[in-house]
N, C-alpha and C positions, 0 to 999 in steps of 0.2 A: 843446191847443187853447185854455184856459183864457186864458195866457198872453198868445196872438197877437189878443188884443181888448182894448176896454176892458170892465171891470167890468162897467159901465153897457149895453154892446153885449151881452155875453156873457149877462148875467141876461136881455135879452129876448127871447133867441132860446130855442123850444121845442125840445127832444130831437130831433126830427129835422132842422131848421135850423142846429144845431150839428155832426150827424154829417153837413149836405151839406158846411157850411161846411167843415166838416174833410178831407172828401174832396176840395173844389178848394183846398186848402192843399198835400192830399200829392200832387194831380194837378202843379201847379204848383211841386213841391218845395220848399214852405214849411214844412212840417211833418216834420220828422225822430224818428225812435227808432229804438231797439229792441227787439223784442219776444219775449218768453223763452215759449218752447212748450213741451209736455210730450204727446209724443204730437198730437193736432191741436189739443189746449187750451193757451189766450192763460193763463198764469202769471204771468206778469209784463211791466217793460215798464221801460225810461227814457227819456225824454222827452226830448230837448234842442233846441236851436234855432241858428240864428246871431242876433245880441242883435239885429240891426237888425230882423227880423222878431218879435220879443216886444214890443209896446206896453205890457203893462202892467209890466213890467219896468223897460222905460225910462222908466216913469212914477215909476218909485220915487222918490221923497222925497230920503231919505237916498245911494242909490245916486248919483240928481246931484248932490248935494254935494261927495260925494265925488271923484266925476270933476271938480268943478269947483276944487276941492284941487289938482287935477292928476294924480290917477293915471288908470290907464287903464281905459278902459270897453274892457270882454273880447270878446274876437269872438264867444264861444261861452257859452250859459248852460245847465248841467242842471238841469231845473226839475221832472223826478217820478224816484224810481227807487223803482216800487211790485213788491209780491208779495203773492201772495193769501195770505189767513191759511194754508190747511191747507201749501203750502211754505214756509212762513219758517223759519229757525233752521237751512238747507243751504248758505249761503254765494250764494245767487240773487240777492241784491239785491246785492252786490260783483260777481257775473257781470255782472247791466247795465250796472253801473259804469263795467266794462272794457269792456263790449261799445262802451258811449254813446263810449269814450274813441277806440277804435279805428276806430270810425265818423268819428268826428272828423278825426282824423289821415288819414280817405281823403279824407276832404271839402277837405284843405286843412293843415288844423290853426288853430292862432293859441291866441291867452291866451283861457282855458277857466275857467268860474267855475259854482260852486254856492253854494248859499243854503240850509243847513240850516240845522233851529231849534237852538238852544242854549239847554235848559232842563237846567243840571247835575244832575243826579244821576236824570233823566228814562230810564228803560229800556224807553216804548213806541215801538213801530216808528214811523220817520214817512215821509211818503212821500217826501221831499225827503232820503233820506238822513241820516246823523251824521255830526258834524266829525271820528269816529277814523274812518268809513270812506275821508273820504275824504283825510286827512291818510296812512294805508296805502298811498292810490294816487300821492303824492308831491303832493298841493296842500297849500299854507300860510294858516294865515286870513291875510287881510292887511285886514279892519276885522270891527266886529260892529254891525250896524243892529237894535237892540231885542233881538227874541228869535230873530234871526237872525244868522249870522257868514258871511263872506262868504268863503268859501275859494278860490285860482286856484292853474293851473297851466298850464305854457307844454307845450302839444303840437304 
């Protein structure tokens, strides 16, 4: 949800103006994941989007630059792949991964990007993923904006 507002919008809305807001995103099929269960409990989740529905996204700075370089702005962006602390360290956060990816590919497909941080030698979980998980699933950085690297792949 974070994503599909600006900053500015997102910070005013209170907790439940965000969870309606969110609710006419997923009614309207704006809002995509997937979400990892365990029994009837919410685990985990990844988050993605198609890019024209992410404004803060295309708000980025550096990402139009880039596009304005000439490469391609990606049809698809994964913008969380969280797990709650007592599951980490079972290979769940590579499940959403795959799950975000496979969803994708029903959706359509197209060039597919994430934005994890890249902080070398950093071993705390982040929710956006790491550049080994997802260079595993066959994307390549192809720039790095600060303390992020922008990784794609063509599904």
């Amino acid at each position: 949800m974070f994503h599909q507002v600006s900053s500015s919008q997102f910070q005013k809305l209170d907790r439940d103006e965000r969870r309606s807001l969110h609710q006419e995103c997923v009614t309207q099929g704006l809002s995509t994941g997937a979400i990892l269960y365990q029994d009837s409990k919410a685990i985990g989740w990844a988050q993605f989007g198609k890019t024209a529905n992410l404004e803060q996204i295309l708000r980025t700075r550096k990402l139009k630059a880039w596009v304005e370089e000439g490469n391609q702005l990606p049809d698809w962006f994964i913008t969380c792949l969280f797990v709650e602390k007592a599951y980490r360290k079972q290979g769940l956060q590579k499940y959403a991964l795959k799950s975000a990816l496979k969803a994708i590919e029903m959706y359509g497909g197209g060039l597919t990007a994430g934005m994890p941080f890249d902080f070398p030698g950093d071993s705390r979980p982040a929710y956006n993923g790491s550049i080994n998980l997802f260079e595993r699933e066959g994307f390549w950085v192809a720039a790095h904006f600060g303390h992020n690297a922008l990784l794609l792949k063509e599904i």
